[in-house]
KOLKOLKOL-990560 format. One record per residue (C-alpha): y, x, z; residue number from 1. Coordinates in pm, 1 decimal, padded with zeros to 6 digits. Example, Ala and Ser with C-alpha at 12.3 -4.5 7.8 and 13.67 -1.06 7.14 Angstrom:
<nodes>
<py->-00450.0, px->01230.0, pz->00780.0, pos->1>
<py->-00106.0, px->01367.0, pz->00714.0, pos->2>
</nodes>
This chain:
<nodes>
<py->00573.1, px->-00582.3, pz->00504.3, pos->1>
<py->00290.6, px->-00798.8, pz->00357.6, pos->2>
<py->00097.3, px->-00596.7, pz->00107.1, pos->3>
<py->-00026.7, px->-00740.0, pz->-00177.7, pos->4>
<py->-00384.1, px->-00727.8, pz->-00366.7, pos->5>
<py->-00288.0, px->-00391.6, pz->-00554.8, pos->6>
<py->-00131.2, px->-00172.3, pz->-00242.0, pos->7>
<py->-00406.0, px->-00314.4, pz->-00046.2, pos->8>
<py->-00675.2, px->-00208.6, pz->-00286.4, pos->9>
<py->-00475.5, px->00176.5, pz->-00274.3, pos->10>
<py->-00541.7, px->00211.9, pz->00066.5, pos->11>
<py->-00881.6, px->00102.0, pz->00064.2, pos->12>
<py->-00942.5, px->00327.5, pz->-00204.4, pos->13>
<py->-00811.3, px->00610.5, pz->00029.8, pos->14>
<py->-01054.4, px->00500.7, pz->00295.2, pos->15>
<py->-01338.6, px->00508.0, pz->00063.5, pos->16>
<py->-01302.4, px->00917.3, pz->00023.4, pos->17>
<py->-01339.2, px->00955.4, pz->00372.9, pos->18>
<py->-01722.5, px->01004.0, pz->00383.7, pos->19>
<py->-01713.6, px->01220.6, pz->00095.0, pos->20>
<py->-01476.6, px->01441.0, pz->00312.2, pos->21>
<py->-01715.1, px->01380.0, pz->00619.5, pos->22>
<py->-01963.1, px->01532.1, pz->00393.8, pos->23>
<py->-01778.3, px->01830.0, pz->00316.1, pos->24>
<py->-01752.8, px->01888.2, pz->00712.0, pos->25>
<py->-02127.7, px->01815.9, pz->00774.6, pos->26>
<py->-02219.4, px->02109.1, pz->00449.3, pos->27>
<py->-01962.7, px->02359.3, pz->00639.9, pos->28>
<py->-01801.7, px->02341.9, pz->00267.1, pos->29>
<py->-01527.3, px->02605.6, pz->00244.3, pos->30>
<py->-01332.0, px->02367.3, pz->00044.3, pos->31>
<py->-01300.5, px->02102.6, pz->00370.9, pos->32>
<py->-00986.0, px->02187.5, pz->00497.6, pos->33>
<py->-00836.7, px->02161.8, pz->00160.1, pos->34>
<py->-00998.4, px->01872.4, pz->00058.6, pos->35>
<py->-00839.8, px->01716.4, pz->00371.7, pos->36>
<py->-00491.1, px->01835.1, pz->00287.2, pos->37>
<py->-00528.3, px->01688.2, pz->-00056.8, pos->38>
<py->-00629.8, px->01327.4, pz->00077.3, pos->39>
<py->-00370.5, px->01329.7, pz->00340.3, pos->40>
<py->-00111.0, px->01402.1, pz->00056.2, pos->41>
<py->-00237.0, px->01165.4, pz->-00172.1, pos->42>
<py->-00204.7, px->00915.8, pz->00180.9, pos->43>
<py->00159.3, px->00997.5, pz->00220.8, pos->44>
<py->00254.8, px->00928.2, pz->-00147.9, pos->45>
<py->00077.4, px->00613.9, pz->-00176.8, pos->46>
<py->00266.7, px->00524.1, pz->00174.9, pos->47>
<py->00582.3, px->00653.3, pz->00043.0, pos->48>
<py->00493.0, px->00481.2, pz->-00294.8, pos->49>
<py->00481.7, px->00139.7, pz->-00094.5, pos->50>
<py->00762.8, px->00218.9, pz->00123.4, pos->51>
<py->00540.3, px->00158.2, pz->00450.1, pos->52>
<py->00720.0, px->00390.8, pz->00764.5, pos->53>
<py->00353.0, px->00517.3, pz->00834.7, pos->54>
<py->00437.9, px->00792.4, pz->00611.7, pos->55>
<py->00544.8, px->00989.4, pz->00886.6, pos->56>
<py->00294.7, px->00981.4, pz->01104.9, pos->57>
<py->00024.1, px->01105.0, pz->00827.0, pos->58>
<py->00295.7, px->01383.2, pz->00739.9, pos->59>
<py->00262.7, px->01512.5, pz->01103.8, pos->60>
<py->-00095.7, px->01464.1, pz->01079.9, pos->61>
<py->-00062.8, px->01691.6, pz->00803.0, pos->62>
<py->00202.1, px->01932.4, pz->00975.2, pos->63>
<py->-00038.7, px->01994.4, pz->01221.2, pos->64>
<py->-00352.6, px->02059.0, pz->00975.4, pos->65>
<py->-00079.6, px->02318.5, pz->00818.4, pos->66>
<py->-00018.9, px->02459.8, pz->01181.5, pos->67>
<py->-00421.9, px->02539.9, pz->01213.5, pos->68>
<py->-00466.3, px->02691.8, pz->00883.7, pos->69>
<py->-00196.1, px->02907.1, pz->01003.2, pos->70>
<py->-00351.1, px->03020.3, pz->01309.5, pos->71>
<py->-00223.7, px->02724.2, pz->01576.3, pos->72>
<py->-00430.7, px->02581.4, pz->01815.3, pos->73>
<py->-00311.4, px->02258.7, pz->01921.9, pos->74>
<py->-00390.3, px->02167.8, pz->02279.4, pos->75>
<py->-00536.5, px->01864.9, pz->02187.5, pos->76>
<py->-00806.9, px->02023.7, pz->02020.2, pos->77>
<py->-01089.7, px->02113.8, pz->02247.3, pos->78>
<py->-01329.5, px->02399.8, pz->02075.1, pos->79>
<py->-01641.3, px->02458.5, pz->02220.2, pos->80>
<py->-01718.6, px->02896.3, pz->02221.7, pos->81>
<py->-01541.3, px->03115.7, pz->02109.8, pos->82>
<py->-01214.5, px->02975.8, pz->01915.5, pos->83>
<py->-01262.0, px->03136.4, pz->01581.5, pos->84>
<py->-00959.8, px->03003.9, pz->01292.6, pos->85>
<py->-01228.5, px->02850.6, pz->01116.8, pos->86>
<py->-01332.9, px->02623.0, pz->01396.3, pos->87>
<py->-00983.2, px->02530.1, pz->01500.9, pos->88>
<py->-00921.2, px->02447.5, pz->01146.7, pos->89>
<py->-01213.4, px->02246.5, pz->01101.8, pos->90>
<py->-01188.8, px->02073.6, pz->01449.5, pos->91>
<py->-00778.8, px->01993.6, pz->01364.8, pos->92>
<py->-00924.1, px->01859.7, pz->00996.2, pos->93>
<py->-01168.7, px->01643.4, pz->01161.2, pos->94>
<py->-00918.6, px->01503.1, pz->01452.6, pos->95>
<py->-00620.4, px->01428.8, pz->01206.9, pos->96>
<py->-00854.4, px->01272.4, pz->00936.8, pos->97>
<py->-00920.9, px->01041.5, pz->01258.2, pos->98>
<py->-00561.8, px->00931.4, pz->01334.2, pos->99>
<py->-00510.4, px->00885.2, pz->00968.8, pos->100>
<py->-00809.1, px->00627.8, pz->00893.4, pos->101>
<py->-00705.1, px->00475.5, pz->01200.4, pos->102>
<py->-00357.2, px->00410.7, pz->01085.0, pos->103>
<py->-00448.4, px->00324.0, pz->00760.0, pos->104>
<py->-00682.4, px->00053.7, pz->00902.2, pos->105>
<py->-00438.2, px->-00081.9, pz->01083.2, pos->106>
<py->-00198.9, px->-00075.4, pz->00743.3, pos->107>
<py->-00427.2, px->-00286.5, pz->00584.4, pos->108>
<py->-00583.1, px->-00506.1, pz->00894.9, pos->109>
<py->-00343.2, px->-00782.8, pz->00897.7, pos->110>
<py->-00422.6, px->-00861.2, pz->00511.6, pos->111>
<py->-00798.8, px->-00814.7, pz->00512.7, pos->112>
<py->-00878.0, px->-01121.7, pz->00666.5, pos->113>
<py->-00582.3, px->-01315.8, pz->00439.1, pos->114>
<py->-00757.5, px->-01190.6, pz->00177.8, pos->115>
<py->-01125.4, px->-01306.0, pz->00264.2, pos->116>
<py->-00973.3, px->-01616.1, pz->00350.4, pos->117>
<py->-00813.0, px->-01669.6, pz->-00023.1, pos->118>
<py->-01141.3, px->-01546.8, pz->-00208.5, pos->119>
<py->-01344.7, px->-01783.2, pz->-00028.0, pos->120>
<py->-01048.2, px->-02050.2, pz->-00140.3, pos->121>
<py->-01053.5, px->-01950.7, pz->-00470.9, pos->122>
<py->-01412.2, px->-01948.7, pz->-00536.6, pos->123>
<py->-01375.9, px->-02332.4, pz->-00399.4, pos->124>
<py->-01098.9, px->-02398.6, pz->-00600.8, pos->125>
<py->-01282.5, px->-02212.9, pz->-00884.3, pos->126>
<py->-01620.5, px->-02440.8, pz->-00847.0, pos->127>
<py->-01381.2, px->-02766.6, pz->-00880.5, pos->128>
<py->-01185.2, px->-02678.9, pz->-01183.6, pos->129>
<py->-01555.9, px->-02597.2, pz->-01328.8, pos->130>
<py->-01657.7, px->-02934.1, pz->-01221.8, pos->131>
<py->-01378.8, px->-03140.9, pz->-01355.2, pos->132>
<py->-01345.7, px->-02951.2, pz->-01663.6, pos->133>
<py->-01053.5, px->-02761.4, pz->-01616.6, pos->134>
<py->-01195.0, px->-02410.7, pz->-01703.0, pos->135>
<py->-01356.4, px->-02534.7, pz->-02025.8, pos->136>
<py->-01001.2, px->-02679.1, pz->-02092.2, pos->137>
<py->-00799.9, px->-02309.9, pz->-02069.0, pos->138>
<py->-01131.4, px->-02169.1, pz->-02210.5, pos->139>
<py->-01047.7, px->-02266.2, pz->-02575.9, pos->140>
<py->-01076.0, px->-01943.8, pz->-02714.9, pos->141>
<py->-00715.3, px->-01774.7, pz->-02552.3, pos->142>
<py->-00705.5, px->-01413.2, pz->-02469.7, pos->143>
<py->-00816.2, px->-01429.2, pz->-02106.4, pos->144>
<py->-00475.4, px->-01354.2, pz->-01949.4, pos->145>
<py->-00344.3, px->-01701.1, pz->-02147.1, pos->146>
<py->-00636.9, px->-01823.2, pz->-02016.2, pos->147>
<py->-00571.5, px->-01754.9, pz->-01628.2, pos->148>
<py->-00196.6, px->-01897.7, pz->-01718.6, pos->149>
<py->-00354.1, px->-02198.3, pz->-01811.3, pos->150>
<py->-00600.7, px->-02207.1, pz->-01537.4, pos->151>
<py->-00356.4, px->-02152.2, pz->-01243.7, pos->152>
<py->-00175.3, px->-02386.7, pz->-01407.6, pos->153>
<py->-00357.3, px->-02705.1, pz->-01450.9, pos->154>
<py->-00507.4, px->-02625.6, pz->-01112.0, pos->155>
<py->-00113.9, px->-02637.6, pz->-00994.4, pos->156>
<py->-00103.8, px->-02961.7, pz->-01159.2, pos->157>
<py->-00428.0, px->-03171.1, pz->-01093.6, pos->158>
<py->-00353.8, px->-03401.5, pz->-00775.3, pos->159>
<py->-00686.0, px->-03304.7, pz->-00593.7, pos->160>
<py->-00621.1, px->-02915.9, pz->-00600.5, pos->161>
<py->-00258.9, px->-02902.8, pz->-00559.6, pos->162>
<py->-00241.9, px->-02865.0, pz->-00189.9, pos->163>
<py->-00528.2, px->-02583.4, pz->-00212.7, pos->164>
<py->-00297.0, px->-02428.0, pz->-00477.0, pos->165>
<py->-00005.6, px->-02455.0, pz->-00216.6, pos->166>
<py->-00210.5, px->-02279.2, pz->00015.2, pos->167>
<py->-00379.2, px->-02030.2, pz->-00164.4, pos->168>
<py->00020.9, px->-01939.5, pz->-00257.2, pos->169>
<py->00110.8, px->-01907.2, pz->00069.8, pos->170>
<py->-00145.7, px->-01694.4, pz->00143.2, pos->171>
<py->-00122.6, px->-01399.3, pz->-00043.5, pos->172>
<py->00164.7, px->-01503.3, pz->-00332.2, pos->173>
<py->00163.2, px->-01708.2, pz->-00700.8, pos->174>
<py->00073.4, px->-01316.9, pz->-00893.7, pos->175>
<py->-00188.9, px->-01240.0, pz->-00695.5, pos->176>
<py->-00323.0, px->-01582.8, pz->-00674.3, pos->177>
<py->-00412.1, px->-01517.6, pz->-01068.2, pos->178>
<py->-00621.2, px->-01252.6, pz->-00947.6, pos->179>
<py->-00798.8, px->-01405.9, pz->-00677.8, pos->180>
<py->-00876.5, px->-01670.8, pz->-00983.8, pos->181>
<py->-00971.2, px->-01405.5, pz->-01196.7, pos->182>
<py->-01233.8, px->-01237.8, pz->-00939.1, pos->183>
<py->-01383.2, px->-01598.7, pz->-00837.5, pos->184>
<py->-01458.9, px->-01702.5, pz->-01214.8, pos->185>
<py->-01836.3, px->-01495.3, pz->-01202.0, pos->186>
<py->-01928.5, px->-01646.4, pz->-00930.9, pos->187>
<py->-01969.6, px->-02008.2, pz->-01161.6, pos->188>
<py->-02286.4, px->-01756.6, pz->-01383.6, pos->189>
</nodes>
């Protein structure tokens, strides 16, 4: 499944918490594990929420966090001393918070590079509207959502942009083209 702008933007959202939880490792925070349960739930749901089979593999992840809290040492995880709960835990944390940002790269890997690709079109496409008018057109005092309307529009329209339209469709789809639009419009300042 293709994700679009929005589901993409979840995900990388997730993957911005992880040095926050890294953090909470490094200060020996009490609150680690937890904090690692928490993300991985809010993972699943936002896989669930997008209907992406992942799901399942991030609830094992977090089967197996469960396990350690509860006093199972996976073989897997290599301890070095003695194996006290809290280091199991800790180690299991840090070695399923691995598998997780792994797979949730590799959710959103295929559309990262669509997506540079069509805001690097759309900044393009964004400069040559500017330069044959078309933005002051749509800019006529319309709420800005009218105005992006308008904008996709005439850029749909005008004979010199049309195939770049066509392509910047194909790419990641006509609703999030508006936002791609949207994004590229301060780079003009």
């Amino acid at each position: 499944m293709a994700l679009n702008v929005v589901q993409y933007e979840e995900f990388a959202s997730l993957l911005r918490q992880v040095p926050r939880l890294v953090d909470g490792l490094e200060a020996r925070s009490s609150n680690h594990v937890d904090d690692v349960l928490a993300w991985l739930k809010q993972a699943e749901s936002t896989l669930e929420n997008n209907r992406l089979p992942a799901v399942s593999q991030v609830a094992a992840c977090r089967a197996r966090l469960i396990g350690a809290t509860r006093g199972v040492q996976y073989p897997e995880v290599i301890v070095m001393g003695r194996p006290t709960t809290r280091k199991v835990r800790e180690a299991t944390a840090s070695m399923v918070l691995l598998r997780c940002t792994d797979l949730l790269h590799a959710v959103i890997a295929e559309r990262q590079t669509v997506f540079e690709e069509a805001e690097r079109i759309a900044r393009q496409v964004v400069a040559i509207a500017a330069a044959k008018g078309i933005i002051e057109t749509c800019g006529d005092g319309r709420p800005h959502h009218a105005f992006l309307a308008c904008l996709q529009q005439r850029v749909a329209d005008d004979p010199d942009l049309a195939a770049v339209n066509v392509h910047l469709v194909s790419l990641v789809g006509r609703s999030d083209v508006t936002v791609f639009l949207d994004r590229a419009l301060p780079t003009l300042s």
